[in-house]
C-alpha positions as CSV (number, residue, x, y, z in Angstrom):
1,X,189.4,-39.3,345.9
2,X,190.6,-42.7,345.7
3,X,190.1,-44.5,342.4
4,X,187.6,-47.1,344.5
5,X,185.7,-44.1,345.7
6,X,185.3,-43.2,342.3
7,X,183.9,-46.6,341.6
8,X,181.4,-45.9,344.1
9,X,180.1,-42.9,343.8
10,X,179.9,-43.1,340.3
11,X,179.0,-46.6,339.1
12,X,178.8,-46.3,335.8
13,X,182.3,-45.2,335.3
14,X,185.5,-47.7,335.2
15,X,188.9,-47.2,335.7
16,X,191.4,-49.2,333.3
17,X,195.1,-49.3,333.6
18,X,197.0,-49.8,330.4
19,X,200.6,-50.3,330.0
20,X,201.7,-47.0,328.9
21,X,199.5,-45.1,332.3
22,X,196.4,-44.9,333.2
23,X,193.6,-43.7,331.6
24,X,189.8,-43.7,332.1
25,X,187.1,-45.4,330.1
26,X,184.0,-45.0,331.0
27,X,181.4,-48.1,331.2
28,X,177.6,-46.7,330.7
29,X,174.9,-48.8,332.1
30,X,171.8,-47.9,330.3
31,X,169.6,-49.0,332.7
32,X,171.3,-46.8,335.3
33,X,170.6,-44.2,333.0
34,X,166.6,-44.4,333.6
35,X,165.9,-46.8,330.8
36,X,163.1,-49.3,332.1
37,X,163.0,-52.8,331.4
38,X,159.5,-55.6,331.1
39,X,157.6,-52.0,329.9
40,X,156.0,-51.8,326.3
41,X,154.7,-48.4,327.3
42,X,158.4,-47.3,327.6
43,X,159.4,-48.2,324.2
44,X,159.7,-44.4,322.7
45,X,161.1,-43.3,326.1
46,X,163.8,-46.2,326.0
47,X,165.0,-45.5,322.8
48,X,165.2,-41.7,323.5
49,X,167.5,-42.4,326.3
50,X,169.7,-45.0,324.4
51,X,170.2,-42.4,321.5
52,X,171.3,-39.6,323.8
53,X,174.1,-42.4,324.8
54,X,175.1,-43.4,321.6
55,X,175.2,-39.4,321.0
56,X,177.8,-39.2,323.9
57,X,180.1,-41.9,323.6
58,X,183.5,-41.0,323.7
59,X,186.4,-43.3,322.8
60,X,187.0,-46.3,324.7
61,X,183.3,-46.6,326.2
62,X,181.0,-49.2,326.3
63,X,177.6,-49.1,326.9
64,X,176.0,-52.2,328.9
65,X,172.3,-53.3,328.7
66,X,171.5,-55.9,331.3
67,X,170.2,-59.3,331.0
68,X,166.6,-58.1,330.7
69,X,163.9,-57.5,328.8
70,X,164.0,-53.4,327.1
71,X,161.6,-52.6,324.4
72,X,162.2,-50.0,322.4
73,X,160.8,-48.4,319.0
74,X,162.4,-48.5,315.8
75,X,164.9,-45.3,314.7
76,X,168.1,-46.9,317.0
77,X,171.0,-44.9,316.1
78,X,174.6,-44.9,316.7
79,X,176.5,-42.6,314.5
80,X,179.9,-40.9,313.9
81,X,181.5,-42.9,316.9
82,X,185.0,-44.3,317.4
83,X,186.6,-47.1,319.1
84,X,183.0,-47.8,321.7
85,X,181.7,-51.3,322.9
86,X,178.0,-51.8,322.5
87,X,177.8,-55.0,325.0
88,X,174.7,-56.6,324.9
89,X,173.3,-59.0,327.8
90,X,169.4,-58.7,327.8
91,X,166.8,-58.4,324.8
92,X,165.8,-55.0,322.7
93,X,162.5,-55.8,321.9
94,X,161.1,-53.7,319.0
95,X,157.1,-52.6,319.0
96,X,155.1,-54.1,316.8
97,X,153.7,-53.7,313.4
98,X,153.9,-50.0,311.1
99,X,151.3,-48.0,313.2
100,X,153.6,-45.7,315.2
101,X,156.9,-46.7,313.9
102,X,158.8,-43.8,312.9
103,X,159.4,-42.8,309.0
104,X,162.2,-40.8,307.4
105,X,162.0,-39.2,304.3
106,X,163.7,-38.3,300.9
107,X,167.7,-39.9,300.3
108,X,167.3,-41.3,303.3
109,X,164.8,-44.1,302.0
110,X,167.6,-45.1,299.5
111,X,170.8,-46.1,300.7
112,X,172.9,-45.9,297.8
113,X,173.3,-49.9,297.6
114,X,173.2,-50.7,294.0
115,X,171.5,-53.7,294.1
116,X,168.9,-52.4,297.1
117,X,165.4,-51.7,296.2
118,X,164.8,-48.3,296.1
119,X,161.9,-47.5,298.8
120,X,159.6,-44.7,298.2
121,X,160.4,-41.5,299.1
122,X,158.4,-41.7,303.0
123,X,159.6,-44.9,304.4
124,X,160.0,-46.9,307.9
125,X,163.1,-46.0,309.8
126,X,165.5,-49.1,310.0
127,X,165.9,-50.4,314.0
128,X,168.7,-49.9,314.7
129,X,170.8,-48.5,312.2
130,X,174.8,-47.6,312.8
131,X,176.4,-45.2,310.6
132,X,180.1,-43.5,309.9
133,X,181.7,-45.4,313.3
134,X,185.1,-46.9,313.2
135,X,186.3,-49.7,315.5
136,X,183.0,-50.8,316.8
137,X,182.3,-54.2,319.0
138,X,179.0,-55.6,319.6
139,X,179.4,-58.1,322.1
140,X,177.6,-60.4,324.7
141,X,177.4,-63.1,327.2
142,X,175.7,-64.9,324.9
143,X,172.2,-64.1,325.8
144,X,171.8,-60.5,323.7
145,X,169.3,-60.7,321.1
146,X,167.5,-58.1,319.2
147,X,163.8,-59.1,318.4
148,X,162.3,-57.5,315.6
149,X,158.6,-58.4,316.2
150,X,158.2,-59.7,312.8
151,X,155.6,-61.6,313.2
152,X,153.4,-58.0,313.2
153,X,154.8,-57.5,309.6
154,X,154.8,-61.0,308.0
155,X,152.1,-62.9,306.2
156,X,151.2,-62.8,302.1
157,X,148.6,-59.8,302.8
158,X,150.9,-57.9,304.9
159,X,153.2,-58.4,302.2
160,X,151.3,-56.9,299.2
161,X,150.7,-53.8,301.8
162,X,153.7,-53.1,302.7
163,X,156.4,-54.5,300.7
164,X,159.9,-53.2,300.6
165,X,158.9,-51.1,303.1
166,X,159.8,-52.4,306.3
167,X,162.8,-51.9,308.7
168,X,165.7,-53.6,308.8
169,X,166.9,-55.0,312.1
170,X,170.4,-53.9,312.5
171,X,171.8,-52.0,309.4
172,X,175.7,-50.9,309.3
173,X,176.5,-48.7,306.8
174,X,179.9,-46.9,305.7
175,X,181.7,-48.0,309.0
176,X,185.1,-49.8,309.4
177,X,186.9,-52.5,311.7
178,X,183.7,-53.9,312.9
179,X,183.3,-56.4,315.4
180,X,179.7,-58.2,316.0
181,X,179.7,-61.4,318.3
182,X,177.6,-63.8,320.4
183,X,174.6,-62.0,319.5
184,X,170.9,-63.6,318.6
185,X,168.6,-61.7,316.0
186,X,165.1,-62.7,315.9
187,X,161.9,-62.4,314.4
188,X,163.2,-59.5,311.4
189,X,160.4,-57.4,310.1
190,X,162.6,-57.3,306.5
191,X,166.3,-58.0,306.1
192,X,167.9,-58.9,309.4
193,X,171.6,-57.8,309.0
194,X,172.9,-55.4,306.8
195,X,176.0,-54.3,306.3
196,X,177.1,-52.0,303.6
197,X,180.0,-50.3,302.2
198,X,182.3,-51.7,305.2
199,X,185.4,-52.7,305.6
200,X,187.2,-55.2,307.7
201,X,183.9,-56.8,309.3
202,X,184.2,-60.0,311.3
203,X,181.2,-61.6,312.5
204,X,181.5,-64.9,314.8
205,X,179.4,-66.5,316.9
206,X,175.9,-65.2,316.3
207,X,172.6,-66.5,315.4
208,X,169.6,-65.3,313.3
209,X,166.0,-67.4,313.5
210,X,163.1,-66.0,311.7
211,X,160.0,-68.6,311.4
212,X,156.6,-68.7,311.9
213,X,156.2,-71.7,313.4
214,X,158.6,-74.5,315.0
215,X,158.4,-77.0,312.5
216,X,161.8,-77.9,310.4
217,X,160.4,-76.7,307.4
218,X,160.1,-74.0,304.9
219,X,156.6,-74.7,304.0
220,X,153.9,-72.4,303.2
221,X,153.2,-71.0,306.8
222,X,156.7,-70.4,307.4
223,X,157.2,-68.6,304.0
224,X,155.4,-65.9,305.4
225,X,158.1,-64.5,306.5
226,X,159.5,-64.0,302.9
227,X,162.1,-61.2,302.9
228,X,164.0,-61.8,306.1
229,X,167.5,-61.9,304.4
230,X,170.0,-63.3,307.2
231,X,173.6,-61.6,306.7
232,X,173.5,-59.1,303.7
233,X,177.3,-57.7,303.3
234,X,179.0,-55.7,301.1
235,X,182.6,-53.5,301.3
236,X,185.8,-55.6,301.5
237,X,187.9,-57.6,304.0
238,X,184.9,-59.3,305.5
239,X,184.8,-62.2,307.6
240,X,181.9,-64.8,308.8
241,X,181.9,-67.6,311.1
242,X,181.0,-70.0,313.5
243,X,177.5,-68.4,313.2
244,X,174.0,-69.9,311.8
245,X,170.8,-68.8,309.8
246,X,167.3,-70.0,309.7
247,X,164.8,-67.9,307.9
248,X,162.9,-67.4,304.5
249,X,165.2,-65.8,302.2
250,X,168.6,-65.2,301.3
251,X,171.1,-66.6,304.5
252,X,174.6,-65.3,303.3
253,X,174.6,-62.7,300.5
254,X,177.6,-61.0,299.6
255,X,176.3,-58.2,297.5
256,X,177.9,-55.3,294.8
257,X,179.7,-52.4,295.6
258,X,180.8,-49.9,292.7
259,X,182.8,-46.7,292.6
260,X,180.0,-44.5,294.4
261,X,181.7,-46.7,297.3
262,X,183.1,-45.0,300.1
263,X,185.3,-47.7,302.4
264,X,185.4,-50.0,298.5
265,X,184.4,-49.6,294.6
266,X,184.1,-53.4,294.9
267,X,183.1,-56.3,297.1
268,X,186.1,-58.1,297.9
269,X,187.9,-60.8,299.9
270,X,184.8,-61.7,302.2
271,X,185.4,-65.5,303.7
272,X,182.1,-66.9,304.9
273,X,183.2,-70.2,307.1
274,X,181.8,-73.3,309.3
275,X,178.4,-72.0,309.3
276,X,175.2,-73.2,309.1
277,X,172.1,-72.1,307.1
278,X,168.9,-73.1,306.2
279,X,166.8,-70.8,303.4
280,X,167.2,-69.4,300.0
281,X,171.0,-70.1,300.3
282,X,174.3,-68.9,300.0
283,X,173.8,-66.2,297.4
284,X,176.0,-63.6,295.4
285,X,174.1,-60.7,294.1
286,X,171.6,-59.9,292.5
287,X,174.4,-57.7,291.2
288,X,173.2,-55.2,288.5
289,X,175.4,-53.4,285.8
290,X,175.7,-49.3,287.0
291,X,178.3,-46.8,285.4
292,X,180.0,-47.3,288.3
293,X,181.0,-51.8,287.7
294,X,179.3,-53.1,290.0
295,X,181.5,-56.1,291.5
296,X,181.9,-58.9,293.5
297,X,184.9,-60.8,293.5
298,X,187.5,-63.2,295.8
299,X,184.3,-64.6,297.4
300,X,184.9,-68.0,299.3
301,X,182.5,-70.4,301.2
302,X,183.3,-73.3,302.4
303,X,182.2,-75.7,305.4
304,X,178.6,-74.9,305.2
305,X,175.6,-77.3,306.5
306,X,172.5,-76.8,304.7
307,X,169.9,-78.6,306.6
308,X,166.3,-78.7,305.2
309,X,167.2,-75.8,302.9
310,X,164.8,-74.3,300.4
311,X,167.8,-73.7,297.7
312,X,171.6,-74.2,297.9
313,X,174.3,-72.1,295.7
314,X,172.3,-69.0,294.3
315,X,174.1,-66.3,292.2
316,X,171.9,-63.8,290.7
317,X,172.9,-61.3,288.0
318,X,171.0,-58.9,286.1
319,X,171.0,-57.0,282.6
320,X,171.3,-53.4,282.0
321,X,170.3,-51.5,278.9
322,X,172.5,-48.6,279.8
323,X,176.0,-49.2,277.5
324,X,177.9,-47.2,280.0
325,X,176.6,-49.6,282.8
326,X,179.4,-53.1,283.3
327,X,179.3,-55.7,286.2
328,X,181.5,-58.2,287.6
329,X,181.6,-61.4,289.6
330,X,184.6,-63.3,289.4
331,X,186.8,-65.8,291.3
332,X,183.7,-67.3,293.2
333,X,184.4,-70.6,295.5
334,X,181.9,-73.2,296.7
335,X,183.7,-75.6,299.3
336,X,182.5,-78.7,300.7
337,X,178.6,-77.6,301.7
338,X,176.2,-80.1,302.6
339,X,172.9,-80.5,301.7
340,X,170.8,-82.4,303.9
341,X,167.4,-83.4,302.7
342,X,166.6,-80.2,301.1
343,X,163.3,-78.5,300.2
């Protein structure tokens, strides 16, 4: 069979020639694969489907979700997966509110992060969370977007019912030589992007918008989505640009690491560049003494717009009782960030 033949029959596979021979890569089109797009009802059906192909990636894949509409439910997992493409064209569209959404129990709900709160011991499964995957992309056109629904989780009484407890929209965790562009992230239930003990992350060109309303404010209706942290990072070698954030809580936050690390015992060399951001600023911490130092150090950001912002420069440290317990945050650089009119 002729390698166009191939192409034919089998659609979603791709041939690719490198220099050394020829070898195939396979490109998965998850639609092709039954998922079903402009369906709420196929949410938990979706995501089943989308975690048997993250289960069966192999090197050099990439999985491709059209330029549609998909919802899905929360518990989106890619794990243990090397050198794959996750290319993103259309929307995931998570179901709304905490009836239905899937819980996991035990260690689980605590993710090691020292300065994380610690959740109880039944909590909400993050949306889409990645774990243990080396030399990931997540890509797009431009158009991919994951919306997070939040609007079913915010508000002050929602709040007091549910607090910490709410999923995160896309959570990385002990993963290296990352790659996330040119995607959108909307409407976060909680924290919007997390990424924890990594190392060598870039992110570029993306965008995270979590408001109530439309107004160019962060006034008391829009303040009801409290809690949607834009780009939480911590691990080492990490770097952030050409990207913005609009919502109610931290935007940038470069957070602790100790020795319980995996990928780094301390936050290091993270560059966060020519981005804009409008919230509760571009924040260090909270970092809180463990056994372990906690630490956060060669931290630069510089060419940052700050329009409307609610606060500016924000580093937040805590005490410890515990005299084996010792933090850090050192070498720390604010470089030209403008403040336009803020809150």
């Amino acid at each position: 069979m002729s390698a166009v033949t191939a192409l034919l029959s089998a659609p979603r596979l791709l041939l690719m020639t490198l220099g050394l021979g020829s070898v195939w890569a396979r490109l998965l089109d998850w639609e092709a694969s039954g998922a079903i797009p402009e369906s709420q009802s196929t949410a938990i059906r979706n995501t089943d489907i989308l975690n048997a192909a993250f289960a069966n990636l192999e090197p050099g894949d990439t999985l491709y979700i059209s330029n549609k509409t998909f919802w899905v439910a929360g518990g989106v997992r890619l794990a243990n997966a090397k050198d794959v493409t996750i290319k993103i064209d259309g929307t995931l569209q998570f179901l709304p509110g905490r009836e239905g959404w899937p819980d996991q129990h035990g260690a689980a709900c605590n993710d090691g992060t020292p300065d994380q709160p610690a959740r109880r011991t039944v909590c909400v499964q993050e949306a889409f969370f990645v774990a243990n995957v080396t030399g990931l992309t997540f890509t797009s056109g431009g158009s991919g977007t994951l919306n997070g629904n939040g609007k079913s989780w915010w508000g002050y009484i929602r709040y007091l019912r549910f607090a910490e407890d709410r999923p995160r929209l896309l959570h990385i965790h002990n993963s290296t030589d990352i790659l996330v562009e040119q995607l959108n992230f909307v409407n976060s239930a909680y924290w919007t992007f997390t990424a924890h003990d990594v190392a060598r992350l870039q992110i570029r060109q993306c965008a995270i918008d979590n408001r109530v309303n439309a107004a160019d404010s962060h006034g008391v209706e829009n303040l009801k989505a409290f809690n949607t942290d834009g780009f939480d990072i911590s691990g080492r070698d990490i770097h952030i640009h050409s990207s913005s954030v609009w919502n109610q809580d931290d935007c940038f936050t470069v957070q602790a690491m100790d020795k319980t690390g995996v990928n780094s015992h301390c936050t290091e060399n993270v560059l966060i560049e020519n981005v804009n951001a409008s919230g509760l600023g571009l924040t260090i911490g909270a970092v809180d003494p463990t056994p372990g130092h906690s630490c956060v150090r060669n931290v630069t950001f510089r060419n940052i717009f700050m329009h409307h912002t609610f606060k500016g420069i924000y580093v937040k440290s805590h005490w410890s009782s515990d005299p084996n317990a010792s933090g850090e945050i050192s070498n720390i650089l604010y470089e030209n960030v403008i403040m336009e009119a803020p809150e």
